[in-house]
N, C-alpha and C positions, 0 to 999 in steps of 0.2 A: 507803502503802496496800498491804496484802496481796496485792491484783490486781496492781497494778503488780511487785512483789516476784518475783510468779509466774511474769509475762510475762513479765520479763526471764530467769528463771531458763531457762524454754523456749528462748528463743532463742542464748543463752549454752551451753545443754546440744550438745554436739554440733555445735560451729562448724565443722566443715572441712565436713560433709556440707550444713551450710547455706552455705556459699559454692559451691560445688558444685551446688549446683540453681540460685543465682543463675546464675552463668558461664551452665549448660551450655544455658538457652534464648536466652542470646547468642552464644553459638557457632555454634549449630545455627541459627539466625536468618541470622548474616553467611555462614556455609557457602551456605544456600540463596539470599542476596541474591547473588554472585557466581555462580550458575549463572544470572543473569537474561541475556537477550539485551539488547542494544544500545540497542530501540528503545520497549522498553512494561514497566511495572511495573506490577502489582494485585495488592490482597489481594481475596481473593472466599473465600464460605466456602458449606456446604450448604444446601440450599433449608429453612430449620427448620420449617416447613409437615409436610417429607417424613419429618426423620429427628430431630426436635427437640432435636437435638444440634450446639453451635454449635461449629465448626473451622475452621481455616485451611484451605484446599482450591485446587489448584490449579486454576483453570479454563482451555481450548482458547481461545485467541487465533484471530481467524478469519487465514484463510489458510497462512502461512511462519513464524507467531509458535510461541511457546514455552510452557509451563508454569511460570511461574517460581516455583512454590511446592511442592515436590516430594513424594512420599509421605512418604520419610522425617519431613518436618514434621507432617505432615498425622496420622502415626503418633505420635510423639512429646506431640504436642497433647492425644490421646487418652488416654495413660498418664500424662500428668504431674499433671494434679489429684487422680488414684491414689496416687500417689509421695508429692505434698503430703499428704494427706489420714492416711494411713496412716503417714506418716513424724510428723504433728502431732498426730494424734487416740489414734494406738495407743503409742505409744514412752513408755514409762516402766513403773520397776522395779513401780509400783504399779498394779494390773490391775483389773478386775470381776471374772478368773480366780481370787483367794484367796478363803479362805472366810469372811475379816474385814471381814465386811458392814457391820458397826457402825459402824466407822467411813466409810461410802458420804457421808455429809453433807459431810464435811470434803473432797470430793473437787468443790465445788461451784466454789471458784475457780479450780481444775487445768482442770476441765473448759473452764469458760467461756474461759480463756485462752488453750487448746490453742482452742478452736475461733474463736477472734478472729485468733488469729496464720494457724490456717488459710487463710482467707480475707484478711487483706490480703496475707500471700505468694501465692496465687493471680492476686489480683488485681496486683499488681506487676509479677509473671513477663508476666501479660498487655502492659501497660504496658509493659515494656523491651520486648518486638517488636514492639512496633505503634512506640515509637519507634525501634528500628534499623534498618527498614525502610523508615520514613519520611524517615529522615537519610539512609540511600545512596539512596532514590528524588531527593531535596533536591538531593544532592549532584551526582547524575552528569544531572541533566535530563531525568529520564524523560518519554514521552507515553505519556501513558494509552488505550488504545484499548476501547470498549463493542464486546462481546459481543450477539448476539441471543437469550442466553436470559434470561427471566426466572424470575430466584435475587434471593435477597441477594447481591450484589454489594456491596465496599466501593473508592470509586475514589478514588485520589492523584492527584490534575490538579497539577503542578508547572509545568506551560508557565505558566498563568496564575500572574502575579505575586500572593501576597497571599491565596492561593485553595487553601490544601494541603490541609484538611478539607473533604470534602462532607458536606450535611446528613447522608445514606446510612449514611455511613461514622461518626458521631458518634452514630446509631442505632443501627447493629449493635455498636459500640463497648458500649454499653446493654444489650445480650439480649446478647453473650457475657460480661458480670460476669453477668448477671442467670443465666444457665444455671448458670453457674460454681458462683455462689454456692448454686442450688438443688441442685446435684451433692454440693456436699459435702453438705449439709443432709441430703442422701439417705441417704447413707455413715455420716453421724453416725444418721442415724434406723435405719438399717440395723443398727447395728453396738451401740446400746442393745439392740436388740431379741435381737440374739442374744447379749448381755450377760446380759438380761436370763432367757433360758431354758437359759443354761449357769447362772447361780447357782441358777436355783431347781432343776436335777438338781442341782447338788452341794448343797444345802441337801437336799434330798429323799433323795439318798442319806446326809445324817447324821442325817436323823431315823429313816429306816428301821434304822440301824445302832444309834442310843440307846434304840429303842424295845425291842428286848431285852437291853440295860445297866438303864435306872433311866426311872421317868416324869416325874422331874424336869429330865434331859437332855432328854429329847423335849419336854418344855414349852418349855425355855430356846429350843429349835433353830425351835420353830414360831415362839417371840416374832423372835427371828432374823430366820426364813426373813418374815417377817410386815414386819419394820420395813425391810427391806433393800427388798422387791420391792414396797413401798407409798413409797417413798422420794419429795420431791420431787424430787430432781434430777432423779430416771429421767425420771419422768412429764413436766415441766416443760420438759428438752429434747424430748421427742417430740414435745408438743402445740409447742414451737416452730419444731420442723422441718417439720413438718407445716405448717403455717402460712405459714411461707416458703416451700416449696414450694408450696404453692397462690397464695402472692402473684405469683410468680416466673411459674408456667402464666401467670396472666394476664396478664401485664406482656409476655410474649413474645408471644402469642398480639392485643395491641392491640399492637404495634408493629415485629409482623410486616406483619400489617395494612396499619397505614401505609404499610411499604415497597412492599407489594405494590402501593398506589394509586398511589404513585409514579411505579411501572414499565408502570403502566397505558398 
């Protein structure tokens, strides 16, 4: 299949730099799991009520405890679906920037493929921290201590046998794909969009430039400028980013919710 052909092409193209983003959120994962203290591990992330943006975040352990999830991650978190996003959706010799609009159709399986591989490599990178974290939590016997504020919190109970996900944490597990994935959606919606008003100045600037050559250039450039920026692709991803992004609000927004009655 053609798709299939595609995707593999994407991921093949430029392999060091993909093994490379795999590593480095296991690096930076084990880096901050040995800054932990002795006695408490959690991942906890931002209140998404306040800043609807899900991250790893360290939170105050009461009393002599620690932070054991440091800025640097907390930064890192932030930039990486950027990295992905721009490394997946933008990268290739073939652009919106030429002025070889006509061929825009044939760009229907590139697209979709870049933006599939986007998001399970987002969603993975997630996945490898949540489990490296969970395996040296596993590993060295951590006890989980609650906090008195009410956030999302996600907690690892390793003392109890048998009991390493809380419902909590298999939640938030949830709204950070679900952000994730509305994030890139945004970046893709974002990024037709200003696709789409850079072709139509350069379309616009050859029609002004044919129009004192010949009226048959200015025809050809309107039909152009006409089939390019009426294109299904364009439109077809927009109304689908759109879409998941408004799926995605309400997905977090009912199980933010949730959590919040929990901590009631």
């Amino acid at each position: 299949m053609k798709f299939i052909r595609e995707l593999k092409r994407c991921l093949k193209h430029g392999i060091l730099e993909r093994i490379l983003l795999f590593i480095l959120p296991v690096i930076i994962t084990i880096i901050s799991c040995l800054q932990v203290d002795n006695r408490s591990i959690c991942l906890s992330c931002t209140d998404i009520n306040k800043y609807l943006f899900f991250l790893y975040r360290g939170m105050p352990f009461p009393k002599d405890s620690i932070e054991i999830i440091p800025s640097g991650l907390w930064i890192f978190n932030c930039i990486y679906p950027i990295l992905i996003t721009a490394l997946y959706i933008n990268e290739s010799k073939d652009t919106f920037f030429k002025t070889e609009l006509l061929k825009l159709n044939d760009k229907k399986i590139w697209l979709f493929s870049r933006y599939i591989t986007s998001v399970l490599i987002t969603i993975l990178t997630i996945v490898i921290q949540f489990v490296a974290v969970c395996f040296y939590a596993f590993l060295n016997k951590k006890d989980i201590q609650r906090d008195n504020l009410k956030s999302l919190n996600t907690y690892i109970d390793t003392s109890k046998s048998g009991e390493v996900f809380s419902e909590n944490m298999l939640i938030n597990i949830l709204i950070m794909l679900i952000v994730m994935l509305a994030f890139i959606s945004l970046m893709i919606l974002l990024s037709f969009i200003i696709n789409i008003l850079l072709s139509s100045v350069i379309i616009i600037m050859l029609i002004v430039a044919t129009v004192y050559l010949n009226l048959e250039g200015y025809i050809g450039n309107l039909l152009m400028f006409k089939r390019a920026i009426s294109t299904n692709v364009v439109y077809a991803n927009i109304i689908l980013a759109l879409i998941i992004i408004a799926i995605s609000i309400a997905g977090i927004v009912v199980l933010s919710g949730k959590v919040d009655e929990d901590f009631k």
